[in-house]
ROGUDO-588550 format. One record per residue (C-alpha): x, y, z; residue in three letters. Coordinates in steps of 0.05 Angstrom, whole numbers, plus 5000, padded with zeros to 4 digits. Layout:
// residues N
<pt xx="X" yy="Y" zz="Z" type="Ala"/>
...
This chain:
// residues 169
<pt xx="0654" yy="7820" zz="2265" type="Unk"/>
<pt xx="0725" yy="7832" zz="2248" type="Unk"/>
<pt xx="0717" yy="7807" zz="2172" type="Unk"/>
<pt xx="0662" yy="7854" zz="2148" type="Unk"/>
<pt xx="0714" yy="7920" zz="2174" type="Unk"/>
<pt xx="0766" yy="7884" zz="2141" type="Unk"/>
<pt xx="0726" yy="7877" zz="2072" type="Unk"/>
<pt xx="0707" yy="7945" zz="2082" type="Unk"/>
<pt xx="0775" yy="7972" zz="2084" type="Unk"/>
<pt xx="0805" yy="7929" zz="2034" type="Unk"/>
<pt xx="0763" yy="7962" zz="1991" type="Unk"/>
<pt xx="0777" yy="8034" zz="2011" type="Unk"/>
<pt xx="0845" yy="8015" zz="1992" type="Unk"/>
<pt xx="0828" yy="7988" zz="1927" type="Unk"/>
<pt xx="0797" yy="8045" zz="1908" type="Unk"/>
<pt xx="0847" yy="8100" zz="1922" type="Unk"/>
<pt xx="0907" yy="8065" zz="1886" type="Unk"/>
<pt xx="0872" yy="8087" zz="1818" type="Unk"/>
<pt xx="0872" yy="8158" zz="1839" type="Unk"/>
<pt xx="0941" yy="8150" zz="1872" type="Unk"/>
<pt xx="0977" yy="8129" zz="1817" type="Unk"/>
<pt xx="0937" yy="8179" zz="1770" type="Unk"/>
<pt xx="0974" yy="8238" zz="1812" type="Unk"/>
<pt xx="1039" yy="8205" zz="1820" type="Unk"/>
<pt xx="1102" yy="8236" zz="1780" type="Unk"/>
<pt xx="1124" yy="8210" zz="1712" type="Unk"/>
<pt xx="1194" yy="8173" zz="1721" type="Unk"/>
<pt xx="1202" yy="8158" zz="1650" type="Unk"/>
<pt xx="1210" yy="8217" zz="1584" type="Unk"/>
<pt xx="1187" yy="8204" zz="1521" type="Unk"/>
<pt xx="1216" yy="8255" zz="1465" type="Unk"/>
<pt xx="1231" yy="8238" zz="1394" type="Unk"/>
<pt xx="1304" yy="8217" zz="1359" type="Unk"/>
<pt xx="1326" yy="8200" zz="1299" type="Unk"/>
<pt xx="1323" yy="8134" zz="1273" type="Unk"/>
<pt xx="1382" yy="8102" zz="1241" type="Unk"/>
<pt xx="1348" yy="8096" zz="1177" type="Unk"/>
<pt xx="1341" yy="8180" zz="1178" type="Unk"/>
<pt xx="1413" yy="8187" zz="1197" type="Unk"/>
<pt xx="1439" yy="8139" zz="1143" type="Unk"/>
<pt xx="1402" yy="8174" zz="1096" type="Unk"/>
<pt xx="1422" yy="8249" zz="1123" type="Unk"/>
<pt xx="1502" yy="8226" zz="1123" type="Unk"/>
<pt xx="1497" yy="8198" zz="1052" type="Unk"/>
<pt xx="1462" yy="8261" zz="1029" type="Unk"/>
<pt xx="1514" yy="8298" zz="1059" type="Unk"/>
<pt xx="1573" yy="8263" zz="1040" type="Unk"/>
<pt xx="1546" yy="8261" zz="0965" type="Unk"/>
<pt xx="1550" yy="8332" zz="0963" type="Unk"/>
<pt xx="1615" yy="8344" zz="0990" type="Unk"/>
<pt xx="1644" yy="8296" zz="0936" type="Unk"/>
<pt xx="1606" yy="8330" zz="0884" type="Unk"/>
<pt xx="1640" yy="8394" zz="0913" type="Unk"/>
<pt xx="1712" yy="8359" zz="0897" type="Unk"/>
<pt xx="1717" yy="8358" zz="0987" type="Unk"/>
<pt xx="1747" yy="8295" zz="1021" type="Unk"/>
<pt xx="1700" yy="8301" zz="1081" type="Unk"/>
<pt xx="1678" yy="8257" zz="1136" type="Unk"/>
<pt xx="1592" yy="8257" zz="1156" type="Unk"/>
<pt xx="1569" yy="8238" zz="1226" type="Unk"/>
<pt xx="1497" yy="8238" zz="1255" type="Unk"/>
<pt xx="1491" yy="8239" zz="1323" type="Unk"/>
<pt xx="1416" yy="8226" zz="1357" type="Unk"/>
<pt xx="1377" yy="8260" zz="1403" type="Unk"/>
<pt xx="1425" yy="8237" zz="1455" type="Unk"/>
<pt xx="1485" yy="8259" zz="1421" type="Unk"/>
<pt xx="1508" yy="8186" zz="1407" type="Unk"/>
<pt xx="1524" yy="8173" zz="1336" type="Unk"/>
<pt xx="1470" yy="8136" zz="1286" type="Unk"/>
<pt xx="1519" yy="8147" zz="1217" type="Unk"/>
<pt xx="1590" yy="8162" zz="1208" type="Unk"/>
<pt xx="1612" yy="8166" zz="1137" type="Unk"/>
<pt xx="1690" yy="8178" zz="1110" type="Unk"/>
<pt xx="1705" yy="8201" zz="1039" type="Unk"/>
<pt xx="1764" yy="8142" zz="1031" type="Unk"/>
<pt xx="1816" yy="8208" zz="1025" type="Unk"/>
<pt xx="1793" yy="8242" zz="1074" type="Unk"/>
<pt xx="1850" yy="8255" zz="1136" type="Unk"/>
<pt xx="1839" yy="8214" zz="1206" type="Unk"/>
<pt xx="1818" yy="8271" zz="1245" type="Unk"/>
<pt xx="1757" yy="8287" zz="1212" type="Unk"/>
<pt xx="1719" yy="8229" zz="1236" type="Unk"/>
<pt xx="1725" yy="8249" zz="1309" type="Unk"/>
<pt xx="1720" yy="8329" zz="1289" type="Unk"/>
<pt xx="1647" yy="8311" zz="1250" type="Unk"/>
<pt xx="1632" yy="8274" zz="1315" type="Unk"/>
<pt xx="1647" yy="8331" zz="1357" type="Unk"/>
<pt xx="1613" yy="8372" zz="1311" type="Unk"/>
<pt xx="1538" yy="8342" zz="1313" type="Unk"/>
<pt xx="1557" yy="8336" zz="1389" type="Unk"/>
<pt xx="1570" yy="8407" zz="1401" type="Unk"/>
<pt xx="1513" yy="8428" zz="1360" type="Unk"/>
<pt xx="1465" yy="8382" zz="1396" type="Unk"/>
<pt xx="1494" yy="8396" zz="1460" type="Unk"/>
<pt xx="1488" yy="8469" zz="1458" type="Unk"/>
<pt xx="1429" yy="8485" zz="1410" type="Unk"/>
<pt xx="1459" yy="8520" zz="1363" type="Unk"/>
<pt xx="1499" yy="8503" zz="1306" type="Unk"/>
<pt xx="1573" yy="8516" zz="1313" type="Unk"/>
<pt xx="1587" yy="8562" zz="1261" type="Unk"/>
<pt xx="1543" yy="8609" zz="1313" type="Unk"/>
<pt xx="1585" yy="8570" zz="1370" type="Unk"/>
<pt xx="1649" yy="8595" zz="1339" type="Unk"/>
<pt xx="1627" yy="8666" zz="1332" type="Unk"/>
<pt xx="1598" yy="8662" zz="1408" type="Unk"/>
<pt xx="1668" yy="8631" zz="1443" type="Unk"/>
<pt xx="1719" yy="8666" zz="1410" type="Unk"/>
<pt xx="1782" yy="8695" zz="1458" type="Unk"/>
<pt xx="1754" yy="8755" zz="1498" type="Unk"/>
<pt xx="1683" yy="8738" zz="1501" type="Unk"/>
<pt xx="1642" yy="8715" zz="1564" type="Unk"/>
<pt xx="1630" yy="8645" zz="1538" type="Unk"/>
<pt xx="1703" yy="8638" zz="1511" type="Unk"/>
<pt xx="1721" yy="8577" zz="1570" type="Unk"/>
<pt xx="1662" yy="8527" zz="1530" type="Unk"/>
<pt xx="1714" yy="8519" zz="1475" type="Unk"/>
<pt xx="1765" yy="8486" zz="1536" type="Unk"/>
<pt xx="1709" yy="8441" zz="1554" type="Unk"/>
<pt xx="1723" yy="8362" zz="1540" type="Unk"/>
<pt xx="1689" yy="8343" zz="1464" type="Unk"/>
<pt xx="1676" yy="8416" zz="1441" type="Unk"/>
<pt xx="1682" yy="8437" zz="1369" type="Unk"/>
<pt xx="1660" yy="8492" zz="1360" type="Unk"/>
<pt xx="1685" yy="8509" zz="1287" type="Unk"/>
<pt xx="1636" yy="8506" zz="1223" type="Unk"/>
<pt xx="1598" yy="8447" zz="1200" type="Unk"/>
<pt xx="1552" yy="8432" zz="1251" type="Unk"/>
<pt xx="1483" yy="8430" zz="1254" type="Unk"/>
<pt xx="1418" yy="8413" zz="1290" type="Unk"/>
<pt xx="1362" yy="8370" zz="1263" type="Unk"/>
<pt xx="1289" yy="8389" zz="1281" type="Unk"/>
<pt xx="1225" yy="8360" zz="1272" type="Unk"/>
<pt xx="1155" yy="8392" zz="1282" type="Unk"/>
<pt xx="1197" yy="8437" zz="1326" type="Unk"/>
<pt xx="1231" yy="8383" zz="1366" type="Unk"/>
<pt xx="1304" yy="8381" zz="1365" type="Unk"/>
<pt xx="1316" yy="8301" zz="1353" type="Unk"/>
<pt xx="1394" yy="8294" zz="1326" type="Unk"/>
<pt xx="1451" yy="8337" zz="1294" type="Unk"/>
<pt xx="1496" yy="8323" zz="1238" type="Unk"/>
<pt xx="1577" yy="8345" zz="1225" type="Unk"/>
<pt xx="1618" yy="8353" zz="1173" type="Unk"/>
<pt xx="1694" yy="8356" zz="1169" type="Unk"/>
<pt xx="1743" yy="8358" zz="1112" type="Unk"/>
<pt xx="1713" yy="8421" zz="1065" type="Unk"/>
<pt xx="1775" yy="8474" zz="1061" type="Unk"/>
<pt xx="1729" yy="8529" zz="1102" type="Unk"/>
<pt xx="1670" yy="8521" zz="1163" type="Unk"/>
<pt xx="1617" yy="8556" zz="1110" type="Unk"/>
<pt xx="1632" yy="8497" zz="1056" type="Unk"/>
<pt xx="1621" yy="8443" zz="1119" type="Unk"/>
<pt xx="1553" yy="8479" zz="1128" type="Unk"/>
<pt xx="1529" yy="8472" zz="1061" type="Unk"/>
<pt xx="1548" yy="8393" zz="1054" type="Unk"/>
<pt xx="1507" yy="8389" zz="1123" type="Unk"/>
<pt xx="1445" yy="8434" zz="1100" type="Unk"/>
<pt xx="1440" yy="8383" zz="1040" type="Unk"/>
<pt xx="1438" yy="8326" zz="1088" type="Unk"/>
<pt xx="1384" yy="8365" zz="1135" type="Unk"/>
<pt xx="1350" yy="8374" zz="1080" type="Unk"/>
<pt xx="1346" yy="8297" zz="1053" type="Unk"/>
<pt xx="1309" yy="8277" zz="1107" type="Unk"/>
<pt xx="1277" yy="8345" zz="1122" type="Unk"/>
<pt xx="1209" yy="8324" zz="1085" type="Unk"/>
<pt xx="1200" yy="8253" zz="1115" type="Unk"/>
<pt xx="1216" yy="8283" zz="1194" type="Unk"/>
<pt xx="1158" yy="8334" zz="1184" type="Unk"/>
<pt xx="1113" yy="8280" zz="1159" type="Unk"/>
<pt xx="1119" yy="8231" zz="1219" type="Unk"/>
């Protein structure tokens, strides 16, 4: 007698895990980043348009993460711009915005002035965030050009190498 209840409610179990684990909470996020293919391709986009320019600039591209994919170095450029673009595509990343409008945002005197004493912040010209199909996936940052507005335009030229092929995926 005892086997038939048992059967019985060794099936009732069976079939409420299906609907159990149907409700149960994700543990695991899925969101695009870039690949190290796009940020190869972004940093020597970028970097070819600095030297173009006449700049001795250092390229990084950091991924969705904010750990970088692609760090470039024009061979003259000076030892702290590999760390600055770094800190660059990570302060970009990091706050969502790039950091020419970082720079404008923490300067002395304004509410959000104490971000620039946090650990890794740059928030001077030249970096920028990567999208696709609306999704932020990586940054990029450039250091080395003699002004924040000619760091921007060596980045915008590497945004806009891979621009095209990030939409597409």
């Amino acid at each position: 007698m005892a086997m038939p209840w048992m059967a019985l409610l060794g099936a009732a179990l069976l079939s409420a895990a299906p609907a159990a684990a149907a409700q149960a909470p994700k543990l695991l996020a899925s969101y695009p980043t870039l690949t190290t293919a796009a940020a190869l391709k972004a940093a020597q986009a970028a970097l070819a348009r600095c030297d173009k320019e006449g700049f001795t600039a250092t390229v990084a591209v950091v991924d969705r993460g904010g750990h970088a994919l692609a760090v470039l170095r024009n061979g003259l450029a000076g030892p702290h711009t590999v760390n600055t673009a770094i800190g660059k595509a990570g302060s970009a990343l990091s706050f969502r915005t790039d950091t020419t409008e970082l720079a404008a945002m923490t300067q002395a005197g304004r509410p959000s002035s104490g971000i620039r004493d946090l650990p890794g912040v740059v928030a001077v010209g030249g970096g920028m965030m990567i999208r696709a199909k609306g999704a932020l996936v990586g940054a990029i940052g450039v250091s080395g050009a003699p002004t924040g507005e000619a760091d921007d335009a060596c980045a915008k030229a590497g945004i806009a190498a891979v621009a095209d092929d990030l939409e597409l995926e």
